[in-house]
N, C-alpha and C positions, 0 to 999 in steps of 0.2 A: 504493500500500500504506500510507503514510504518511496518517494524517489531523489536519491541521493544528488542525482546530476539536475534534476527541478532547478529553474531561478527562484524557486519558489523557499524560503528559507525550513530548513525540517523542521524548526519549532512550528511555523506557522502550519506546516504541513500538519504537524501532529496536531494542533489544536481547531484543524476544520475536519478532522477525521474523528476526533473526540478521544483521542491517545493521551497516555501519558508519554512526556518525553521520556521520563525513563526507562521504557521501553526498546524507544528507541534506540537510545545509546548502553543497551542493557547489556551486562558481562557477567555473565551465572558465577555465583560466590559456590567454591567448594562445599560439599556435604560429606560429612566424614564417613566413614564406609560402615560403622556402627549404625549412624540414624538412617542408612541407605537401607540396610538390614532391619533396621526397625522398621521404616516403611511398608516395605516390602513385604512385611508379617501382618501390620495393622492395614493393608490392602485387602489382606487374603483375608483376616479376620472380619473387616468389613464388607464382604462379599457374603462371607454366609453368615453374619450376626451384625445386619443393618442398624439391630435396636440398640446395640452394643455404645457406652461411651466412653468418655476419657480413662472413670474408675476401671468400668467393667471390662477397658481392653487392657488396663494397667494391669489388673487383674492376671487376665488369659495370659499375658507374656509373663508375669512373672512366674504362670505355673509351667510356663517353656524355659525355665531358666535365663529369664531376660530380663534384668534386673533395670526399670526405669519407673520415672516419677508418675503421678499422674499428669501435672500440668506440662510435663517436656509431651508426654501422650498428645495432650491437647494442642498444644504447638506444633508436633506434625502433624497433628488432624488439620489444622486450620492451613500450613501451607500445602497441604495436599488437598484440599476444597475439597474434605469431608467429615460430615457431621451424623452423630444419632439419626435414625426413622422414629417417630411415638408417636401418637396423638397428643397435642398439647394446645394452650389457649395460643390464638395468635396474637403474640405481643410483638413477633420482629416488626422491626422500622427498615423503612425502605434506605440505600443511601443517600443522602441529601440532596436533595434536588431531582429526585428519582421516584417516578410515577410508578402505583402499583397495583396492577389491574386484579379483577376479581377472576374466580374458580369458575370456568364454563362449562365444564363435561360433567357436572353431576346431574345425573339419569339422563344421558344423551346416550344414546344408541349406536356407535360407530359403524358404518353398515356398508361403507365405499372409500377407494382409495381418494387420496387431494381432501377428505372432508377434516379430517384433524393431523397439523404434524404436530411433532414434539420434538425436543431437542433437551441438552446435558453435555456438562463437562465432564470427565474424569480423569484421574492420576494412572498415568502410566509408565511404570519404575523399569531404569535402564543399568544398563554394568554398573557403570559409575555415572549415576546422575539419573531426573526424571524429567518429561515433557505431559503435556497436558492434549486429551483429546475432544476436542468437541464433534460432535455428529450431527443433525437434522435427518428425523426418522418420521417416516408416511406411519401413522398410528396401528391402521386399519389391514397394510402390508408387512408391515414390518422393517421393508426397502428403506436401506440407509440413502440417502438426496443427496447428501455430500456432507464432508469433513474436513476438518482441519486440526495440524499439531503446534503447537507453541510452545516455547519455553517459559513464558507467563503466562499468566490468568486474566491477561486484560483484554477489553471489550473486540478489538478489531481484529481475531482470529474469528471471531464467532460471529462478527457483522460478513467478513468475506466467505463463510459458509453457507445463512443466511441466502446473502446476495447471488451465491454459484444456484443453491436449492430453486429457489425463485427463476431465474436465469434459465435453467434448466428443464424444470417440470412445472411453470405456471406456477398458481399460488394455492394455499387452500382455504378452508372458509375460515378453521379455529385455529392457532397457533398456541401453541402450550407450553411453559416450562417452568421454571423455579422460580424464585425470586431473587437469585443472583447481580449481584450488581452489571454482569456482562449482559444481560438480557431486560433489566429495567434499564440500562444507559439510554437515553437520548438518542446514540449513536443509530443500536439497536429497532428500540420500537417508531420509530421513524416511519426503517422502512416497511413495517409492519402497515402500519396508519395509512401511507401512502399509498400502498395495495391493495388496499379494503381489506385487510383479514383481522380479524376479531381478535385481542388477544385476551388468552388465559394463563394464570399464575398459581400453582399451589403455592399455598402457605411455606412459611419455610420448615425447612424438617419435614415436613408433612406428611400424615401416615398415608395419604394417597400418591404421592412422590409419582413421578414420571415411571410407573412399572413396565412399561415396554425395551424406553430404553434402557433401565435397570438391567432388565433379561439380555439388551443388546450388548454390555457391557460386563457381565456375568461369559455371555459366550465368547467376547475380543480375547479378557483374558486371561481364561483356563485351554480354550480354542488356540491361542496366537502367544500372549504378549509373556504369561507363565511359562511357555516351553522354550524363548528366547532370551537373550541376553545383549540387546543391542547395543552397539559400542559408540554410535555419532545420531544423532537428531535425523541427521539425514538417511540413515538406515534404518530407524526407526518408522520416519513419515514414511519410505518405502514398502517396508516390510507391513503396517496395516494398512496400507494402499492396498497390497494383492491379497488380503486377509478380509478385506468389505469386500473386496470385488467377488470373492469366493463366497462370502455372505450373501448376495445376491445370486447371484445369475445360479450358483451349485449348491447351494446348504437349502435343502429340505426339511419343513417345521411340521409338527405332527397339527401344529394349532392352526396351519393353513391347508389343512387338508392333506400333506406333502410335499404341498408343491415351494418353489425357492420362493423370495422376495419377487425377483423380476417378473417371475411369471404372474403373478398374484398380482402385481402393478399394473404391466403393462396389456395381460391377457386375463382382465375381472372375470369371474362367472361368481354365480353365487356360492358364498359358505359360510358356514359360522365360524367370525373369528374367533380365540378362547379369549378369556380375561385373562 
């Protein structure tokens, strides 16, 4: 998004894109090969014990012999953008200056592809070091629209995913996801607004949390990113490039009848999708 050779100065670049400049000029701070390991634990633990928190993962590693705090726990939860599933009152606040729209699919029917997508970031831990993946997922197929990898959390990984999805396969009616600051920014529901599509927000935490792509990211990685050990960012973005592409077009879901994503996209017929 950034063009270096622009007359256009890169602060200014960055601040009509809605970036931070740090970002821009960003140089990943070593992670010492302990809390890589710890990550890496509290990944997997957070895959199958979602309700699990700071204590309760403090907990679990120490009966693996892994002896750490709770609040160091909760600081790589927080720079891994993840948190507890529960049901709880909704007390988050948005971040400042950051719109936050209401919950649309409760007792909506998803019944056709383009009618709801959804979208999510998650952590995914490398040799030495981690990168972040965001997706845009058709609800109703399953069919990842497109992704992107970052070595930050900020808004304009996930506005140029977005913008490919749309770009790509038109628009759809509900747009769904977190309450993330990358998906309430300005940058974000913009272009949301701009294309008529409705947007929906669970609660943060929330016990109804985006379960599709939940399940899409459950499969990336026990499927992909667990049986690998990427060495550079760029073999990373490579390697779940051909890991979606094989989600589509060749992975068969029992809840689409068998059939892959693509086909179930691009060739509807009727079925019941599961919950």
């Amino acid at each position: 998004m950034i063009d270096r050779t622009h007359v256009l100065p890169i602060s200014r670049q960055a601040k009509v894109l809605n970036i931070s400049r740090g970002t821009v000029y960003y140089q990943p701070r070593p992670v010492s090969p302990k809390d890589l390991r710890v990550m890496r634990r509290i990944d997997e633990l957070h895959l199958e014990r979602p309700f699990a928190g700071a204590r309760m993962l403090r907990d679990f590693l120490d009966r693996e012999g892994i002896a750490v705090g709770r609040r160091h726990v909760a600081t790589l939860m927080k720079r891994m953008g993840i948190e507890a599933i529960y049901r709880r009152r909704d007390t988050s606040k948005p971040a400042p200056g950051h719109k936050i729209y209401p919950y649309l699919l409760r007792g909506v029917t998803v019944e056709r592809p383009n009618q709801v997508w959804a979208t999510d970031i998650t952590y995914i831990p490398m040799a030495r070091g981690f990168v972040y993946l965001v997706a845009v997922v058709d609800w109703f197929t399953r069919r990842v629209l497109s992704h992107r990898v970052s070595i930050t959390m900020e808004a304009g990984f996930c506005v140029e995913a977005l913008e490919e999805a749309i770009g790509k396969h038109g628009k759809p009616e509900i747009f769904n996801s977190d309450q993330g600051s990358q998906f309430t920014s300005e940058a974000f529901t913009s272009i949301l607004e701009k294309n008529g599509i409705a947007i929906s927000m669970d609660g943060k935490g929330s016990w109804r949390d985006n379960v599709f792509v939940e399940r899409l990211w459950r499969s990336v990685k026990y499927e992909e990113v667990y049986l690998k050990a990427y060495d550079t960012v760029a073999e990373a973005r490579a390697s779940l490039s051909r890991y979606l592409d094989f989600f589509n077009r060749q992975r068969p879901h029992s809840s689409l009848d068998r059939k892959t994503p693509d086909e179930a996209y691009f060739t509807p017929r009727p079925f019941a999708a599961a919950a």
